[in-house]
C-alpha positions as CSV (number, residue, x, y, z in Angstrom):
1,X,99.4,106.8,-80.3
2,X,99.1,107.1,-83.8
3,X,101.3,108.1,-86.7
4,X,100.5,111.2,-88.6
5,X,99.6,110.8,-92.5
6,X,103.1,110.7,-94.4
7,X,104.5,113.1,-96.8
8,X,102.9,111.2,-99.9
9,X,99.7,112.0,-98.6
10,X,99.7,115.3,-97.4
11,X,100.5,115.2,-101.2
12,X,97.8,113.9,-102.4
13,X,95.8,116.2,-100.5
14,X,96.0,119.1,-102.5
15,X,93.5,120.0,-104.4
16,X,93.4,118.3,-108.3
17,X,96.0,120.1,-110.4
18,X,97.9,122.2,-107.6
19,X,100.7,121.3,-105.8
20,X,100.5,121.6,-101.9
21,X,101.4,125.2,-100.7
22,X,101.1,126.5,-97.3
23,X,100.9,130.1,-98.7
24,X,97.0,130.2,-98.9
25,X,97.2,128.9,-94.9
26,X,99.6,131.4,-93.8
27,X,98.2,134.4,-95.4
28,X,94.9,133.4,-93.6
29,X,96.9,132.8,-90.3
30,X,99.1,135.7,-90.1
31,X,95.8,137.5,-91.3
32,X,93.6,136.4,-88.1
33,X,96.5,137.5,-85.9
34,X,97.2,140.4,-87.1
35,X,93.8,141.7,-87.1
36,X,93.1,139.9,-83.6
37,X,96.1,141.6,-82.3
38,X,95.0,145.2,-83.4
39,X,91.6,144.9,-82.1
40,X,93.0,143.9,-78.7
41,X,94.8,147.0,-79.2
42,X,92.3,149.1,-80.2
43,X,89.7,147.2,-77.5
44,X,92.5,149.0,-74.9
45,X,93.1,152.5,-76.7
46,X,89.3,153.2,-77.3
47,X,88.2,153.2,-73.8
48,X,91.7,154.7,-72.7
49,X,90.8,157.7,-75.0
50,X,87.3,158.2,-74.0
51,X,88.2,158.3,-70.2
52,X,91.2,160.5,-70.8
53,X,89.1,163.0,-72.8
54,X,85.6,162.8,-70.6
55,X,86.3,161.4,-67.3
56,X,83.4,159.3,-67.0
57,X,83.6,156.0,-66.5
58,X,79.7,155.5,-67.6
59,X,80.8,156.6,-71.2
60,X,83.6,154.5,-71.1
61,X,81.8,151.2,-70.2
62,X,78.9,152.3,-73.2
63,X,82.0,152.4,-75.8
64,X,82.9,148.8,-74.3
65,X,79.6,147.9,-75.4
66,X,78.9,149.9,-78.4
67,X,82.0,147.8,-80.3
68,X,81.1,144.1,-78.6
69,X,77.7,144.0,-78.8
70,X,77.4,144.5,-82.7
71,X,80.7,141.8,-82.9
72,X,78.4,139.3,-81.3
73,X,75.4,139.5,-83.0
74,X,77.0,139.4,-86.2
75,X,79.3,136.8,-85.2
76,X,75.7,134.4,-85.2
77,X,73.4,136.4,-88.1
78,X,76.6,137.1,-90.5
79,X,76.6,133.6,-91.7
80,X,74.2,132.9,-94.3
81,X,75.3,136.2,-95.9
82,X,78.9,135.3,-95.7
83,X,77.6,132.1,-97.5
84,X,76.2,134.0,-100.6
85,X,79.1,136.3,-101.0
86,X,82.3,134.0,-99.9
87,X,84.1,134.0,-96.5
88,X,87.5,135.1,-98.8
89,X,85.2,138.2,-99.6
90,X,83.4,138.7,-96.4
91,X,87.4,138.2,-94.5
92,X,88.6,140.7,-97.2
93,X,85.8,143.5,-97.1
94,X,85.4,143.0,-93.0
95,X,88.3,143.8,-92.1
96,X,89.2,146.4,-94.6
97,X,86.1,148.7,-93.7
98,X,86.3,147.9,-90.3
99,X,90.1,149.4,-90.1
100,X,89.1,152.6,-92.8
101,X,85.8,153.0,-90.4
102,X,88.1,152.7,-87.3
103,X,90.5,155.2,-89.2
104,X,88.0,157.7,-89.3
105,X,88.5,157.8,-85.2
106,X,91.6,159.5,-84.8
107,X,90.8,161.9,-88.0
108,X,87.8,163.7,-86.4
109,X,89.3,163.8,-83.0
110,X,92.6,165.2,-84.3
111,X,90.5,167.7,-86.2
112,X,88.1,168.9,-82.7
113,X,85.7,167.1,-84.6
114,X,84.3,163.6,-83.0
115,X,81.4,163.8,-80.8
116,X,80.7,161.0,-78.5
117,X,77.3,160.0,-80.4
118,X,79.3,159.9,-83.4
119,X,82.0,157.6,-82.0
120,X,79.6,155.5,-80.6
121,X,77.9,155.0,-83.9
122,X,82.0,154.3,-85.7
123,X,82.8,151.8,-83.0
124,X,79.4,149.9,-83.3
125,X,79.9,149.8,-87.2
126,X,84.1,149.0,-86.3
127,X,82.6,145.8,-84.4
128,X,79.3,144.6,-86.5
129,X,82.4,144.4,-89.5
130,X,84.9,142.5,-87.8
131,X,82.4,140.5,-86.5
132,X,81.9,139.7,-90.3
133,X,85.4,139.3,-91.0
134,X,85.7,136.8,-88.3
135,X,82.7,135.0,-89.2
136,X,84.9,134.7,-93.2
137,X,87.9,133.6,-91.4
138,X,87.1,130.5,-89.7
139,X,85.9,128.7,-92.6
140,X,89.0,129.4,-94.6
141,X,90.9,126.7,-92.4
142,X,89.5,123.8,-94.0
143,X,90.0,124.4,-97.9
144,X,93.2,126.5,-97.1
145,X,94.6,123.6,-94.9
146,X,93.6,121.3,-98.2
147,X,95.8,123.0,-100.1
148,X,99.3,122.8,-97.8
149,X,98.3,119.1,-96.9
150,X,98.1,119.8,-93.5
151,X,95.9,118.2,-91.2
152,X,92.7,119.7,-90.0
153,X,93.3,119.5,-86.4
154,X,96.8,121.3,-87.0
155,X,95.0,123.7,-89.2
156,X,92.3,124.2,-86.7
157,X,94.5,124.1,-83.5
158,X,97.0,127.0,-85.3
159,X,94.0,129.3,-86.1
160,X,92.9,129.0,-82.3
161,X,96.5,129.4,-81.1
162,X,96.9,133.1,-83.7
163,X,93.6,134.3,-82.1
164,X,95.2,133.6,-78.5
165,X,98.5,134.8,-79.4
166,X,96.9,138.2,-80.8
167,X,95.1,138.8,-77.4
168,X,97.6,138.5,-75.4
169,X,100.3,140.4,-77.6
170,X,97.6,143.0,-77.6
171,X,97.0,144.2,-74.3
172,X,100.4,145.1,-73.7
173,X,101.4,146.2,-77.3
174,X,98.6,148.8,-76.4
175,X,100.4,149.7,-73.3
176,X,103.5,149.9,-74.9
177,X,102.2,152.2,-77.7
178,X,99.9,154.2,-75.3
179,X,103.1,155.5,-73.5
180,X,104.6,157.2,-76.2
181,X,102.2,157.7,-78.5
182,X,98.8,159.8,-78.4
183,X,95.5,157.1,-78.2
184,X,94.6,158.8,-81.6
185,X,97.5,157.9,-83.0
186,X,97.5,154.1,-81.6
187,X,93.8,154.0,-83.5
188,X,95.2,155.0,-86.6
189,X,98.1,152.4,-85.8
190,X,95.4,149.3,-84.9
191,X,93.3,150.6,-88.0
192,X,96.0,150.0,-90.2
193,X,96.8,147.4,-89.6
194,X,93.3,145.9,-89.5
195,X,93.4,147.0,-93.2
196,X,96.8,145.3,-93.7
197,X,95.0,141.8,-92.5
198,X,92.4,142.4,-95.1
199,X,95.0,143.1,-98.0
200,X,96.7,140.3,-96.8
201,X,93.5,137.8,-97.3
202,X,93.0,139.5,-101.2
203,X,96.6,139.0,-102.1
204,X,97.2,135.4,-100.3
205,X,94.1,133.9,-100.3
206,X,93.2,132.4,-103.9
207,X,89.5,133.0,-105.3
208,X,88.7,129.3,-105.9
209,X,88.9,129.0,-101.6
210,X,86.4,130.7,-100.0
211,X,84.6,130.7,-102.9
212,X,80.5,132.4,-103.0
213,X,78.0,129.4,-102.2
214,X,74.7,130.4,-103.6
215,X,72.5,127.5,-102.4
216,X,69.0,127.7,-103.8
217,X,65.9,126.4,-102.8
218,X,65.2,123.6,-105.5
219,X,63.3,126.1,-108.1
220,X,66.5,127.6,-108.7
221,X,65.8,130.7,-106.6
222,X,68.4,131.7,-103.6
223,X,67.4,130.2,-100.2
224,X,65.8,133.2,-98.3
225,X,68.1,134.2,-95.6
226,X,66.1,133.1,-92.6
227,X,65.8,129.6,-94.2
228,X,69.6,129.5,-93.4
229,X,70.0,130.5,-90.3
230,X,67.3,128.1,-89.9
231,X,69.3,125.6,-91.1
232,X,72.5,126.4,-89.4
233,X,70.5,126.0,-85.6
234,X,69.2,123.0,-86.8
235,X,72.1,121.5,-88.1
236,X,73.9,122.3,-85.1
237,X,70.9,121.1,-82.8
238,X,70.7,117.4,-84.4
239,X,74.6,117.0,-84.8
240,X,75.6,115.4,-81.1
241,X,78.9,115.8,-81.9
242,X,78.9,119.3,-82.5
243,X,75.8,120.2,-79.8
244,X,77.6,118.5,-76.6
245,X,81.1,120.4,-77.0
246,X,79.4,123.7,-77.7
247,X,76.6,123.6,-74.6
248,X,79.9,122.7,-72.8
249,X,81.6,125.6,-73.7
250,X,78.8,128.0,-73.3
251,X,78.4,127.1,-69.6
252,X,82.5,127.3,-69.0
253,X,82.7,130.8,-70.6
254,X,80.0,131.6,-68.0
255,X,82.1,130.5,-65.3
256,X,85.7,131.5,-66.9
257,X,84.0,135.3,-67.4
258,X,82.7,135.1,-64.0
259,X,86.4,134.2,-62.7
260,X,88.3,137.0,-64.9
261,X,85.9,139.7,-64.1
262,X,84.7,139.4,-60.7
263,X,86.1,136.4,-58.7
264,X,90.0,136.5,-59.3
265,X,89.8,140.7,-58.8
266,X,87.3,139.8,-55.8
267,X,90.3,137.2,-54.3
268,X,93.2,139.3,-54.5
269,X,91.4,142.3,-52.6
270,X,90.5,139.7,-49.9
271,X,94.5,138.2,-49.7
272,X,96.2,141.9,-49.5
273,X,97.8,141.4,-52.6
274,X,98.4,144.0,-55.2
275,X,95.9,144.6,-58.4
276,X,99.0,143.3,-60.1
277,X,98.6,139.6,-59.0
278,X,95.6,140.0,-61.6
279,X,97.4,140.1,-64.3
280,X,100.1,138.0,-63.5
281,X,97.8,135.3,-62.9
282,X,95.5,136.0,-65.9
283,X,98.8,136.5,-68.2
284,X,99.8,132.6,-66.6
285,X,96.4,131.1,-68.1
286,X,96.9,133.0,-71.3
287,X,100.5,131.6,-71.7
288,X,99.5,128.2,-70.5
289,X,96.5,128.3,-72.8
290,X,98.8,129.4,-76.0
291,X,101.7,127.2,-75.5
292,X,99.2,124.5,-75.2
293,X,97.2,125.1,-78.1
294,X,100.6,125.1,-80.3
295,X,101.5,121.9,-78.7
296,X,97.9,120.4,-79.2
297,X,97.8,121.7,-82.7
298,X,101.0,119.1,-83.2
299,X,99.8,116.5,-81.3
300,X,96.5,116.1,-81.8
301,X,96.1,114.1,-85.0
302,X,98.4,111.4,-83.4
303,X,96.1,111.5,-79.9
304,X,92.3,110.0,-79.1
305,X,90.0,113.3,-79.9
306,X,87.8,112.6,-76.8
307,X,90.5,111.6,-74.6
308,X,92.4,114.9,-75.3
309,X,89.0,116.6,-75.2
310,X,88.1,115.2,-72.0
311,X,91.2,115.7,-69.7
312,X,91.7,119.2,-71.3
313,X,88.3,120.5,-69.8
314,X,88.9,118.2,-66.4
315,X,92.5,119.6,-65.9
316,X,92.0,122.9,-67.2
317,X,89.6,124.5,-65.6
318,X,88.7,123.0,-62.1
319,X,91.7,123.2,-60.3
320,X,92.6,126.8,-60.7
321,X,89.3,127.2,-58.8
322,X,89.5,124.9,-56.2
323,X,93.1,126.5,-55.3
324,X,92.0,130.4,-55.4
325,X,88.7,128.8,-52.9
326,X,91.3,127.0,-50.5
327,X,93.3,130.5,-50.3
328,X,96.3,128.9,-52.1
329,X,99.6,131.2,-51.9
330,X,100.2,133.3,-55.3
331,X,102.9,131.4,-56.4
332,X,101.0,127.8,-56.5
333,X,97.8,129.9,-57.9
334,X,100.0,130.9,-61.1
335,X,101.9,127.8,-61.0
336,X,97.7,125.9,-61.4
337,X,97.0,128.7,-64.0
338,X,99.8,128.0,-66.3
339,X,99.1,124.1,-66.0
340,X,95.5,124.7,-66.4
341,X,96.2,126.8,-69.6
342,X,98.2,124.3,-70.7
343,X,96.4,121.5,-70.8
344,X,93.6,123.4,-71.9
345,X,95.1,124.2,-75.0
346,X,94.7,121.3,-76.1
347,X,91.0,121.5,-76.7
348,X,91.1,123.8,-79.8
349,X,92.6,121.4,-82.0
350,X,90.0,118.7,-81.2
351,X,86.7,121.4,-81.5
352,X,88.2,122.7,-84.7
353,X,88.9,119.7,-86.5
354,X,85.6,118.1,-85.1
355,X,84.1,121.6,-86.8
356,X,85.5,121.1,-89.7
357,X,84.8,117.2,-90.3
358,X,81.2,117.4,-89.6
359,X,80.1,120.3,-91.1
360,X,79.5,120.4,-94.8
361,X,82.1,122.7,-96.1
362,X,79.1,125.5,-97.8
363,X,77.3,125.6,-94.7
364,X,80.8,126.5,-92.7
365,X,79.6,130.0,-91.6
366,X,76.0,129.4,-90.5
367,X,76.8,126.8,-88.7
368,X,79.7,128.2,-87.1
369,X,78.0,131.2,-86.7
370,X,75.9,129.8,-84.6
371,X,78.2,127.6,-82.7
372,X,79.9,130.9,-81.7
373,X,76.8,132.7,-81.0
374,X,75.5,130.0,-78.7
375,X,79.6,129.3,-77.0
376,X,79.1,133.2,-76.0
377,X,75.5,132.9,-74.9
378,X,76.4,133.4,-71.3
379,X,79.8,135.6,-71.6
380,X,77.8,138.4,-70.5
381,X,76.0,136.6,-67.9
382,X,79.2,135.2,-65.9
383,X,80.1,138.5,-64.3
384,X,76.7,139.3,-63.4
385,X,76.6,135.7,-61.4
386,X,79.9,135.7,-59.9
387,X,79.3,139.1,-58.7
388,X,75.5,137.9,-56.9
389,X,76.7,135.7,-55.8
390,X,79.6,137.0,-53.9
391,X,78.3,139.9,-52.7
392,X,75.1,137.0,-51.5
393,X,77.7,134.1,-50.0
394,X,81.5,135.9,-49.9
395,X,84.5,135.4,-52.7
396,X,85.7,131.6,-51.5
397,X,82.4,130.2,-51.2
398,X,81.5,131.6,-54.4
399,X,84.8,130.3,-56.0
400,X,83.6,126.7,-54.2
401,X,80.4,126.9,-56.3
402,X,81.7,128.0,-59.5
403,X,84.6,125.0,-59.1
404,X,82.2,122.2,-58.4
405,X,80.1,123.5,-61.4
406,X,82.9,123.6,-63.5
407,X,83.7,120.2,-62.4
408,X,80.4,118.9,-63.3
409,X,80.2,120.1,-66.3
410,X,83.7,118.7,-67.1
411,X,82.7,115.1,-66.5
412,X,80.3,115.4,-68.9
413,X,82.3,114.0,-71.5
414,X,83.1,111.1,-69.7
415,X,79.1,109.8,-68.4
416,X,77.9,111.0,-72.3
417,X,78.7,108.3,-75.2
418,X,78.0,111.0,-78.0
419,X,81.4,112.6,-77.1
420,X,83.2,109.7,-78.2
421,X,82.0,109.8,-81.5
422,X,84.7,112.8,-82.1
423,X,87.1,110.3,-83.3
424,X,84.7,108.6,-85.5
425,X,85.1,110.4,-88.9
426,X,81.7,111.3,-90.6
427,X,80.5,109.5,-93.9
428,X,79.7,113.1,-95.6
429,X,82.3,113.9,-97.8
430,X,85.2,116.1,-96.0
431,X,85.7,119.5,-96.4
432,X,88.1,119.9,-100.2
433,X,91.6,118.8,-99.3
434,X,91.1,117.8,-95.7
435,X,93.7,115.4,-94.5
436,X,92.6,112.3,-92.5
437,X,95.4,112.1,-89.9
438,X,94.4,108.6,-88.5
């Protein structure tokens, strides 16, 4: 195990001229959670309102998709554009218009005012700019983190832990507020404070982090924005480092999406036991997963990157499976969710700091973009395949395929050399201020 850099040089960290302040880090922190934590609300109270008001469950599910489907295609095109204009801009403006926009929601409806054409057409905008916030925030970490001389898998590993802590505050703050309060009035609630976050990144974010990048072509003209994108697929294509983890992920969201929203409803129906076992075991992978992340984000720069990687994916995510396919009692099933969530957690740390160190700190958001784009490539497509496939072979034979998948997939890091090259640190200069934690 090694020792974590020393207090002289998380010092000497800071940028040239500043002292080290953990004010820029926390304001982009408590930022991400509170605007994760309102759109998890709002991600509740919109669909809640429409069914309430229409009774169709059709309109509901095209709300659902009206506000994700813009989030994830801006999530991969945002970058180069949050490039030109600064992810402390794009942060700020996202998530300011996104809560005034979302604002607008309870005021027609309040007034007899909001069609459902119209609402379709606020929630869609709603998403497209948070996916733009989102796409601002993540690149933040690095120069932000600089500046408080913390280390960049801390930095990274507490940004991941905020986002999961927001999602799972969120769900059942928006009970909560749904059971005395009118779902218009939770709206205006959650669209508040989405503008909060966004006045929060203006006042605690300073402008020389996060600052525009206006790369040119070599004539001195602005690189067209298709060259970037370009750029951000290829440099996430060519980087091993980065392209293993991320195919990884993409094909263990497939599986995890499959298990949320098919097989683990799918399993409880079979045992007799009541919808409630859903959440408790979803809630025990949610806790697992955020305890872990906080304890990775601590741990981390004193642990191997690949070993950490490695037994996160192995121990996370088979097991809970395997035990759901054997027809494991409740208790044990939460017992494997918590642990798997747990050491889980500790991925974040290690992706984010790998992020971080291997990307060139101006081409943060297209390359990141992209990393998210393709890590949610088959988000939609899990459902689809758990839900074939047990209707095709029944819910524990389906659980058996999806754990021996997921197995596969997680020895991958252990048959594949390029993922031990996470803990070798790349020759590119680091991202401004990032703390090497060897």
């Amino acid at each position: 195990m090694n020792r974590g850099p020393s207090q002289a040089a998380l010092r000497r960290c800071a940028p040239p001229g500043h002292s080290p302040s953990r004010r820029p880090l926390g304001a982009v922190l408590s930022a991400h959670l509170v605007s994760v934590t309102c759109t998890a609300v709002s991600a509740i109270t919109l669909p809640w309102l429409v069914l309430t008001t229409t009774g169709s469950a059709s309109r509901t599910g095209l709300v659902v998709f009206a506000e994700l489907a813009p989030y994830v295609v801006m999530q991969a095109l945002a970058g180069p554009w949050v490039e030109r204009f600064g992810p402390r801009r794009a942060s700020r403006a996202g998530n300011l218009l996104a809560g005034a926009v979302l604002l607008l929601v309870p005021a027609l409806h309040l007034t007899g005012q909001l069609r459902f054409e119209v609402l379709l057409g606020l929630v869609a905008v709603v998403g497209g700019l948070r996916g733009v916030a989102d796409c601002g925030s993540a690149p933040l970490v690095p120069g932000t983190a600089g500046r408080a001389g913390v280390a960049l898998e801390r930095a990274a590993g507490l940004h991941a832990s905020v986002s999961q802590g927001g999602h799972l505050v969120g769900a059942p703050l928006a009970g909560l507020l749904l059971t005395v309060l009118d779902p218009a009035l939770v709206l205006a609630v959650s669209g508040s404070g989405i503008c909060l976050a966004g006045l929060v990144v203006a006042l605690g974010v300073p402008r020389s982090v996060g600052a525009p990048s206006p790369a040119s072509d070599g004539s001195g003209r602005p690189t067209a924005y298709r060259t970037r994108l370009a750029e951000g697929l290829g440099f996430l294509a060519h980087e091993p480092v980065l392209r293993g983890p991320v195919v990884m992920i993409a094909v263990t969201n497939l599986i995890s999406m499959g298990l949320a929203g098919v097989l683990l409803p799918a399993w409880v129906r079979d045992q007799g036991l009541p919808v409630a076992a859903v959440g408790t075991v979803a809630g025990a992978l949610a806790l697992g997963g955020l305890i872990g992340s906080l304890l990775g984000s601590w741990l981390a720069p004193r642990l191997r990157r690949w070993v950490t990687y490695a037994v996160g994916f192995l121990v996370g995510g088979p097991p809970l499976l395997l035990v759901l396919a054997f027809g494991a009692p409740l208790p044990v099933v939460v017992a494997v969710a918590a642990a798997g969530g747990l050491a889980g957690g500790g991925i974040n740390p290690v992706v984010g700091a790998v992020q971080f160190e291997r990307v060139p700190e101006p081409m943060l958001p297209r390359v990141l973009g992209a990393v998210k784009a393709v890590a949610w490539a088959g988000v939609p497509l899990g459902p689809l395949v758990a839900g074939a496939m047990t209707d095709l072979v029944g819910v524990r034979a389906a659980l058996s395929v999806f754990g021996g998948a997921y197995v596969l997939v997680a020895l991958a890091p252990f048959a594949l050399r390029s993922f031990r090259l996470m803990d070798q640190r790349p020759t590119h200069p680091p991202p401004a201020g990032a703390v090497d934690a060897r």
